[in-house]
C-alpha positions as CSV (number, residue, x, y, z in Angstrom):
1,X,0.0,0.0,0.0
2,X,1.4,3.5,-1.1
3,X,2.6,5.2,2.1
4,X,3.1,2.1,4.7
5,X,6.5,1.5,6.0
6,X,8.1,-1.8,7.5
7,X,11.5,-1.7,8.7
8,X,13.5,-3.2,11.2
9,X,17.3,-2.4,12.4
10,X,19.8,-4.5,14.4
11,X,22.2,-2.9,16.6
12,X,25.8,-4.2,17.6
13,X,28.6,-2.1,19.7
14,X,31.7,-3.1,21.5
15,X,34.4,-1.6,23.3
16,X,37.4,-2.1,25.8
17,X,39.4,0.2,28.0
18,X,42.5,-0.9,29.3
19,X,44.4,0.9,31.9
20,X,47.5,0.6,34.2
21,X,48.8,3.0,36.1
22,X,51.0,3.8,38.7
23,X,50.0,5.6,41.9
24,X,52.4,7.4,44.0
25,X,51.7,10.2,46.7
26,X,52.8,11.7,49.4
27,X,50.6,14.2,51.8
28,X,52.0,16.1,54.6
29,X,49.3,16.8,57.3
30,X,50.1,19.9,59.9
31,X,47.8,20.7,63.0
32,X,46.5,24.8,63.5
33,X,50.5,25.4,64.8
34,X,52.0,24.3,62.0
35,X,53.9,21.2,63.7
36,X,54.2,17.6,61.2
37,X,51.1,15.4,63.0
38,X,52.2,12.8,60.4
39,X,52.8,11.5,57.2
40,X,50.7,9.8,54.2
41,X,52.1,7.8,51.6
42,X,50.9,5.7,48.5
43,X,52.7,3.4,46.4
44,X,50.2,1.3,44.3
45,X,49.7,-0.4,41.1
46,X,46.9,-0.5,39.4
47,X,44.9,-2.4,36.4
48,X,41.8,-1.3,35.0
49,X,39.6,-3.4,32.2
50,X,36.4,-2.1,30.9
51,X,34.4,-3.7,28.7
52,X,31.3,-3.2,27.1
53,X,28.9,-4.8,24.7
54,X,25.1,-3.6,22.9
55,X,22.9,-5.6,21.5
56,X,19.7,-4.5,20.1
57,X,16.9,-4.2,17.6
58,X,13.8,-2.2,16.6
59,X,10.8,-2.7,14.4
60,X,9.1,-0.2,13.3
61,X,5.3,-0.4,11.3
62,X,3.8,3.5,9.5
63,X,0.1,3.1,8.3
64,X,-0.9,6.4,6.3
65,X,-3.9,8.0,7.3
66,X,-5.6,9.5,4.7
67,X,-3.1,11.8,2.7
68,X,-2.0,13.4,5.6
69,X,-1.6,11.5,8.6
70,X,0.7,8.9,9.8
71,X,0.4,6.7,12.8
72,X,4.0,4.6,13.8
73,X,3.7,1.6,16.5
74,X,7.6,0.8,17.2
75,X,9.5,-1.9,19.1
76,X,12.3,-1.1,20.6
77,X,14.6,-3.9,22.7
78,X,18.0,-3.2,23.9
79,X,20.5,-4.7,26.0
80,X,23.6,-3.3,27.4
81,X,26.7,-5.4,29.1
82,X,29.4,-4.0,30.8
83,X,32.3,-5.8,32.8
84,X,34.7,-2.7,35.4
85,X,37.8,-5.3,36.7
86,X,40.0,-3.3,39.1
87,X,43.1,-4.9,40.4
88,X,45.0,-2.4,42.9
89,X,48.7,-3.8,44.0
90,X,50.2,-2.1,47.2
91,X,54.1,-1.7,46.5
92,X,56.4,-1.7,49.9
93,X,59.9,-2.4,49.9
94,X,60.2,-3.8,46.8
95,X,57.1,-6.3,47.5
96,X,54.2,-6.2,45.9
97,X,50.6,-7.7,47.7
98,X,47.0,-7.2,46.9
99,X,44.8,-4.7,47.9
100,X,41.5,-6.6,48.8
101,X,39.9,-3.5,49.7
102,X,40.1,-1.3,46.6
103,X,40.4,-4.4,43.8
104,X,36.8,-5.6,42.9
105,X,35.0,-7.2,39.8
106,X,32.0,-5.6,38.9
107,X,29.5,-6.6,36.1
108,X,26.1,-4.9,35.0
109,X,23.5,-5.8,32.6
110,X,20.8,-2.9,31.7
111,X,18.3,-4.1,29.3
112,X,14.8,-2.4,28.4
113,X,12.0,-2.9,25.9
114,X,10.0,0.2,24.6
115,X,6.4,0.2,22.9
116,X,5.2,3.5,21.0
117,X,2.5,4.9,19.2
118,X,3.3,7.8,17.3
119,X,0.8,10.1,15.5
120,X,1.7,12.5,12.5
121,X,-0.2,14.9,10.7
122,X,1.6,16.9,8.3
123,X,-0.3,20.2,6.4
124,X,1.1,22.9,5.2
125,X,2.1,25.2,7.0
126,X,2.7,22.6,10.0
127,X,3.5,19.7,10.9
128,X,2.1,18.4,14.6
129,X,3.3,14.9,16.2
130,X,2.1,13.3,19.4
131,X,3.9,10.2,20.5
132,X,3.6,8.0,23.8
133,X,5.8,5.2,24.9
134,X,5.9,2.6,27.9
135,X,9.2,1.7,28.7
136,X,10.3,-1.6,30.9
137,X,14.0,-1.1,32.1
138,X,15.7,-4.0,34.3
139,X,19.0,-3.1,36.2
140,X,21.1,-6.0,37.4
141,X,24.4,-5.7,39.3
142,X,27.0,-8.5,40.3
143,X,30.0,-8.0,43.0
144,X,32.8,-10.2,43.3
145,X,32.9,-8.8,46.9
146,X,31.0,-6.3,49.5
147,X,27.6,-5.7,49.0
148,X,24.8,-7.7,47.6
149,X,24.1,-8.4,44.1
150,X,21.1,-5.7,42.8
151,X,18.2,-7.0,40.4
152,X,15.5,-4.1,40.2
153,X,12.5,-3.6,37.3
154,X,11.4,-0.1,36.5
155,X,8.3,1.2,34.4
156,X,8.6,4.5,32.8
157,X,5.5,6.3,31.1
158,X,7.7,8.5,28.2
159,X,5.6,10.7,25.8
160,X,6.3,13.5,23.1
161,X,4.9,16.8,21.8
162,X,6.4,18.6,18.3
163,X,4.9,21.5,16.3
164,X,6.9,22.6,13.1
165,X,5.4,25.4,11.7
166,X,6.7,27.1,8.6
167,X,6.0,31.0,9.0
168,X,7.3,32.0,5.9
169,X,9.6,31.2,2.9
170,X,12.8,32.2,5.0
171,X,11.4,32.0,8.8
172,X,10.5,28.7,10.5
173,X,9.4,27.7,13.8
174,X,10.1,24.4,15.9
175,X,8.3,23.3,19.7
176,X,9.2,20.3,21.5
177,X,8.5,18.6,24.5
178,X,10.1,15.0,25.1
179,X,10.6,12.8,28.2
180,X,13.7,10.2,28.6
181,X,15.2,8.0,30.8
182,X,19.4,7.6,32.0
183,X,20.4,4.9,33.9
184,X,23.6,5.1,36.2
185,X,26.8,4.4,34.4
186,X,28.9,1.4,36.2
187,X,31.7,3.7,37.7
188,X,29.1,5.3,39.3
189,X,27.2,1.8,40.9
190,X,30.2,0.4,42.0
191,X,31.0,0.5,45.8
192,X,34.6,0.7,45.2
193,X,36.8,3.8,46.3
194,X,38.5,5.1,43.7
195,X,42.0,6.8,45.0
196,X,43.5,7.8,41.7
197,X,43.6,11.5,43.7
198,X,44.5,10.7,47.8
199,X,42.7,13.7,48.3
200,X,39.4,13.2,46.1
201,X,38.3,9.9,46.9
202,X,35.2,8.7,45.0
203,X,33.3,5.6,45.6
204,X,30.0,4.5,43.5
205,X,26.7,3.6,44.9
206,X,24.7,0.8,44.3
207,X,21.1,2.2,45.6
208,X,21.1,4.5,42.9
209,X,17.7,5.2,40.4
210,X,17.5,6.0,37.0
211,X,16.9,9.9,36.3
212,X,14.0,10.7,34.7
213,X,14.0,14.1,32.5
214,X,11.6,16.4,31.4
215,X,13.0,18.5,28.0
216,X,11.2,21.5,26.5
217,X,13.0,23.1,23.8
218,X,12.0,25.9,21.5
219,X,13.8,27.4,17.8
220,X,13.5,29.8,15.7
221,X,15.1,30.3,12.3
222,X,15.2,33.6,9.5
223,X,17.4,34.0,6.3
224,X,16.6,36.4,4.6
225,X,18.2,35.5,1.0
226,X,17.7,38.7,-0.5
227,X,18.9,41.2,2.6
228,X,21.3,38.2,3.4
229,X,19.9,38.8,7.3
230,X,20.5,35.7,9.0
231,X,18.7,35.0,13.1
232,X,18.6,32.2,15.0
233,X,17.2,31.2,18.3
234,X,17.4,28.2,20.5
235,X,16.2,27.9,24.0
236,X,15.9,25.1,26.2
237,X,14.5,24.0,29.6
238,X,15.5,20.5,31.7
239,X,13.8,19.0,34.8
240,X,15.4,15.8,36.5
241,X,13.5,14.1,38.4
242,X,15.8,12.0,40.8
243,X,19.2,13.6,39.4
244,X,22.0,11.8,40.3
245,X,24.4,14.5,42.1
246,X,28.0,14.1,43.8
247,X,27.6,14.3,47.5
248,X,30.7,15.4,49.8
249,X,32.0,14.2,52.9
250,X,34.9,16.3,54.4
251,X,37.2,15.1,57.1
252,X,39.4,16.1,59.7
253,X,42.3,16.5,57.6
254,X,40.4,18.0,55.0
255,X,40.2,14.8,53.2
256,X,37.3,14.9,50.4
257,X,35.0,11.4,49.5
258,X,32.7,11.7,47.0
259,X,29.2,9.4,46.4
260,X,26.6,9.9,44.0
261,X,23.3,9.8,45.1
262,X,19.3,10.6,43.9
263,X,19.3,14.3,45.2
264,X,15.3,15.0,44.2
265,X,14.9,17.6,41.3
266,X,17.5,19.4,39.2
267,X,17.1,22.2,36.3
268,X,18.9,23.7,33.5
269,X,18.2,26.4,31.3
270,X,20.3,27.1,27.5
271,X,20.5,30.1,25.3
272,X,21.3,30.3,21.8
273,X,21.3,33.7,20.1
274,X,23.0,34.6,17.1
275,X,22.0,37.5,14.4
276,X,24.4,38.8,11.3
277,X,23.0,40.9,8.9
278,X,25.5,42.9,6.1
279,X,26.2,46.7,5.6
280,X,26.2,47.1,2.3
281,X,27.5,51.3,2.0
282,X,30.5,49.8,4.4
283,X,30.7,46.3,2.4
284,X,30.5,44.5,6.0
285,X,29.3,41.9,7.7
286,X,28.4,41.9,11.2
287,X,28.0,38.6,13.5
288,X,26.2,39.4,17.1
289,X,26.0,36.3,19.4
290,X,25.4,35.2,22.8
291,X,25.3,31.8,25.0
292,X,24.0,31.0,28.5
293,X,23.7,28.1,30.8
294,X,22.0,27.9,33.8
295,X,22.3,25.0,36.2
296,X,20.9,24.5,39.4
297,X,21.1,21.7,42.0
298,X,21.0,19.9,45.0
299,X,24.0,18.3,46.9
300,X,25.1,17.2,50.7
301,X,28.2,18.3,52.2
302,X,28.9,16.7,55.8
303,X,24.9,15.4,55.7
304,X,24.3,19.4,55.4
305,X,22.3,20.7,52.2
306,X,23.6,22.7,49.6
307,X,22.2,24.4,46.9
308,X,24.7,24.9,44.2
309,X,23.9,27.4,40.9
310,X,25.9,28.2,38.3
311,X,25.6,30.7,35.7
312,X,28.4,30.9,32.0
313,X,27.0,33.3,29.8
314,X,29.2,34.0,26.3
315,X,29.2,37.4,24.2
316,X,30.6,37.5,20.7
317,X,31.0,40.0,18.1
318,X,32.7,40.0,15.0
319,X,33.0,42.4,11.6
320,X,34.2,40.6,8.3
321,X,34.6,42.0,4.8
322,X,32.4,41.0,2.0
323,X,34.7,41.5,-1.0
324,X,36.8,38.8,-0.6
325,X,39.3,38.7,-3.8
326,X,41.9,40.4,-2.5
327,X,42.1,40.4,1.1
328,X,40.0,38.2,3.4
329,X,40.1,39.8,7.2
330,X,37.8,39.0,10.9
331,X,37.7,40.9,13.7
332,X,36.1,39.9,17.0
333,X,35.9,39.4,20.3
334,X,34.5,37.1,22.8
335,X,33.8,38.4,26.7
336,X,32.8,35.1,29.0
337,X,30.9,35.5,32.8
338,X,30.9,32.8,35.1
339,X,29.2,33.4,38.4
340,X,28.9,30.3,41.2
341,X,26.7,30.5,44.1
342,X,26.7,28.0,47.1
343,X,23.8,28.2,50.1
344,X,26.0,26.7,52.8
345,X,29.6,28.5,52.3
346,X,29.2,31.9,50.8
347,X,32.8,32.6,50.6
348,X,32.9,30.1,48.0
349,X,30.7,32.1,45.4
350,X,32.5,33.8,42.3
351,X,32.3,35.8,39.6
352,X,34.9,35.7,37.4
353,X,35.6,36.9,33.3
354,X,37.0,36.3,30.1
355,X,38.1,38.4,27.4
356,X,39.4,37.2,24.3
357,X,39.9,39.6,21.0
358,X,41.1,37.7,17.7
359,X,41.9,38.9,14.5
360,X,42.2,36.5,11.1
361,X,43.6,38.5,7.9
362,X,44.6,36.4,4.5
363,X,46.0,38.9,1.9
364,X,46.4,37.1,-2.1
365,X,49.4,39.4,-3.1
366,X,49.7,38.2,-6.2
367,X,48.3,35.2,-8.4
368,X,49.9,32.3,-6.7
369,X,51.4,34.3,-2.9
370,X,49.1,34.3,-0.2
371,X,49.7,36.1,3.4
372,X,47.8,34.7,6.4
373,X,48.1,36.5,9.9
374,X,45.7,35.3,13.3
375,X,46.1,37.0,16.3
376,X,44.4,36.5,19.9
377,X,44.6,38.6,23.3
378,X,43.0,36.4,26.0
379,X,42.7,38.4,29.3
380,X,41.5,36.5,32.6
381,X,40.3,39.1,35.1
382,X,38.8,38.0,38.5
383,X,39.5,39.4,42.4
384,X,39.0,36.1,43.3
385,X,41.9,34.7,41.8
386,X,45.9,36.0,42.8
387,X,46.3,37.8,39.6
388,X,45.0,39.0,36.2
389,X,46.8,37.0,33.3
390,X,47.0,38.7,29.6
391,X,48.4,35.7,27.1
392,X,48.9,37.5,23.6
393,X,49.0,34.7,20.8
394,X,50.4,35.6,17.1
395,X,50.4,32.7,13.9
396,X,51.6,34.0,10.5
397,X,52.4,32.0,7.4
398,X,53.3,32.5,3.4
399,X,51.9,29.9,0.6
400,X,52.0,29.7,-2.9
401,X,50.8,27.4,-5.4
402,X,52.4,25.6,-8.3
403,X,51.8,23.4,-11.3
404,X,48.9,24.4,-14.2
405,X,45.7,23.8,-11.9
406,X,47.3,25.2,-8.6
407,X,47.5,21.2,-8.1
408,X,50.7,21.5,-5.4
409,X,50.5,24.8,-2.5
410,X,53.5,24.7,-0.3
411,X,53.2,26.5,2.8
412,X,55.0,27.7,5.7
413,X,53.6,28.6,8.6
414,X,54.9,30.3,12.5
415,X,53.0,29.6,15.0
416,X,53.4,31.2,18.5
417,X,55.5,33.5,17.3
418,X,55.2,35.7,20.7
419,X,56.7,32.6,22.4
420,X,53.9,32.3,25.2
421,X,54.2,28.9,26.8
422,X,51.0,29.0,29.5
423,X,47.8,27.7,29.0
424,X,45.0,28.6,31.7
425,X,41.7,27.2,32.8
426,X,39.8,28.8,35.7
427,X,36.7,27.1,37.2
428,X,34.4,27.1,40.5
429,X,33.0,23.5,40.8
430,X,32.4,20.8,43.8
431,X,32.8,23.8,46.6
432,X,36.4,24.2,45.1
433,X,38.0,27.4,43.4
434,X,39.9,25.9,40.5
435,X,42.5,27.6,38.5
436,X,44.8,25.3,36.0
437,X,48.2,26.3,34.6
438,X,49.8,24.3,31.9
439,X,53.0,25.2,30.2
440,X,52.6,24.8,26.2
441,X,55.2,24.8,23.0
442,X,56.5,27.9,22.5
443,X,57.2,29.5,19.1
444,X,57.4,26.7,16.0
445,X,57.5,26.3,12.5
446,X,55.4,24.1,10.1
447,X,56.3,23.5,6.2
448,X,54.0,21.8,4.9
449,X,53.3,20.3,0.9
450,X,49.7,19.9,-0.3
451,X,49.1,18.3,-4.0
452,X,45.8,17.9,-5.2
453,X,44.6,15.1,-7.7
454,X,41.7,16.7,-10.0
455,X,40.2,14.3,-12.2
456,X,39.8,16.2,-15.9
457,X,37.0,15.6,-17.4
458,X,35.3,13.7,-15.0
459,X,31.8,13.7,-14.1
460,X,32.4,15.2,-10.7
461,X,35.0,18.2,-12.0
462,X,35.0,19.3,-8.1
463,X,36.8,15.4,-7.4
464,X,39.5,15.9,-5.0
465,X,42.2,14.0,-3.4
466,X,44.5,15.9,-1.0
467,X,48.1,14.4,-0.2
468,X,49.7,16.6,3.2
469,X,53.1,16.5,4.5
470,X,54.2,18.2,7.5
């Protein structure tokens, strides 16, 4: 029958991680008068296998409606295996023995079946679908040691709402509600401490729940083809229901453990703004755009509730030419926010920024020379932090082309030619005031050889095959 669908699809996925490591630490602990109390040291070996296998299928059966509408019963079955062996060696005197308490076997099977009905009707200018599932999901947990093996069956009502409506030849707009389910991963069930940082332990939980969560998301589109005016809007709004969080246990020596357990609700919001629109008289382009995330939720330090909120809002602007032969130039900048607020330790909150202005120039001067320059100024300003850090970064290079079609474009390139050698990452998460400092390559130089194959007289006259040396 015109318009009726059967199709089925088999899924297959494997993977393995396989780690070894060596551990070794040594923390110095001082009482209030600065005197040694005593010392603690590690000296471990350690062997991590992860493996993981997916096994699944679908069917899927579409019976038209009339001309217009659809309606979709699918059959959804998946099963997921995965296998976490840790093996953790304590190392003393040149003798090596077994760690019973941190080495641990671990295997968990999650498996579900899904049933939906799916409605569709599709008229100009819209097109509406409704959609509601029941979904069976089974978690199963074995331990080669501690606790006891978990079996536990959940049923999930899951549903969906969409509206695409077409305003206009060049403006279109999209509404969507959805509901899902994630299930725990396996570091995260296992009741093993992980001591990779002596500092940060982390050890999973098997009590944990699936999240449930609740996603409403709306977007906007307009091009303008004629005025070349371009805007786009995305915004988004998540509930999780039973949100697995990090909870926080702080000792005497100031000693952190970290569980993850159900913490009730949790919610995020997301921004996307971006508008250009050219300047004809000035033969510019302009590109206005701006980010934001919103995240709020619940967590435990010392059996204590904490409500943690962050906020990372991004602001970019840039101005580009139009006319393009000759010289090809961007200019822009990029100002970040971050602000962290915590409702048990106020001397933990921040607000902290990020500047960065860039510039990208490519001059053609002459038929086969081409000049590229790119230039940043990143500027990391905060009172919370000891300093203000200003890392100017400078890349030039010179090409030119050879051979009848400009088949072979040899290129040399300076990168870093200030010589900066710091990268740096500042961040406020966990109740912790993070700043990172990595030393990078300085200044270098790249020559590098490109030759491209162009098939002549071919079908596809825009064939390519690109050879690179560096």
């Amino acid at each position: 029958k015109k318009g009726r669908v059967l199709m089925s699809n088999l899924i297959f996925g494997y993977s393995k991680e396989d780690k070894n490591n060596r551990n070794i630490s040594t923390t110095h602990l001082y009482n209030d008068g600065g005197s040694l109390q005593w010392i603690d040291s590690l000296n471990q070996e350690q062997f991590k296998l992860n493996n993981q296998q997916i096994y699944g299928g679908e069917f899927c059966f579409i019976e038209p409606l009339g001309k217009k509408n659809f309606l979709e019963i699918k059959l959804v079955g998946m099963l997921n295996l995965e296998t976490k062996d840790q093996q953790v060696y304590d190392i003393d005197n040149g003798m090596t023995s077994v760690n019973t308490t941190l080495t641990n076997l671990f295997q968990k099977e999650y498996n579900y079946q899904t049933i939906t009905t799916r409605f569709q009707r599709t008229q100009k200018p819209y097109t509406l679908t409704l959609e509601a599932s029941l979904q069976r999901s089974f978690l199963k947990g074995i331990f080669s040691n501690g606790p006891t093996n978990l079996a536990r069956t959940y049923y999930y009502p899951l549903g969906a709402a969409a509206l695409k409506y077409k305003i206009s030849s060049s403006s279109r707009f999209n509404l969507r509600y959805q509901t899902s389910i994630k299930e725990p991963q396996i570091q995260q069930l296992q009741p093993i401490v992980n001591n990779n940082s002596p500092l940060e332990l982390y050890m999973g939980n098997p009590n944990l729940n699936p999240e449930y969560h609740h996603d409403l998301s709306l977007q906007y589109n307009l091009f303008d083809q004629f005025s070349f005016t371009s805007f786009f809007a995305n915004a988004s709004f998540k509930v999780f229901q039973n949100q697995i969080v990090d909870n926080q246990t702080i000792d005497d020596n100031l000693r952190i453990s970290y569980q993850p357990e159900n913490a009730g609700l949790g919610y995020q919001g997301n921004l996307y703004l971006n508008f250009s629109r050219p300047i004809k008289v000035l033969s510019i382009k302009f590109n206005l755009g701006l980010n934001g995330i919103i995240n709020e939720r619940n967590t435990q330090i010392n059996g204590v509730e904490n409500k943690e909120l962050t906020q990372q809002y991004t602001f970019r602007a840039s101005i580009e030419n139009r006319k393009k032969k000759i010289v090809d130039a961007v200019f822009g900048t990029r100002i970040d926010f971050n602000q962290s607020t915590f409702s048990i330790n106020n001397s933990l909150n921040t607000n902290y920024f990020s500047y960065v202005a860039y510039t990208d120039i490519k001059v053609i001067i002459a038929k086969k020379w081409n000049l590229n320059s790119s230039f940043d100024y990143k500027i990391y300003a905060d009172p919370t932090f000891s300093e203000n850090i200003y890392i100017p970064m400078w890349s030039a290079g010179i090409s030119r082309t050879f051979l009848k079609a400009n088949q072979l474009k040899i290129e040399l390139r300076v990168f870093n030619i200030l010589d900066q050698q710091l990268s740096v990452r500042r961040m406020n998460q966990n109740n912790m005031i993070l700043e990172s400092r990595v030393n990078t390559l300085g200044r270098y130089f790249m020559l590098s050889a490109r030759y491209k194959l162009t098939q002549v007289g071919a079908k596809n006259p825009n064939a390519e095959f690109n050879i690179q040396m560096d």
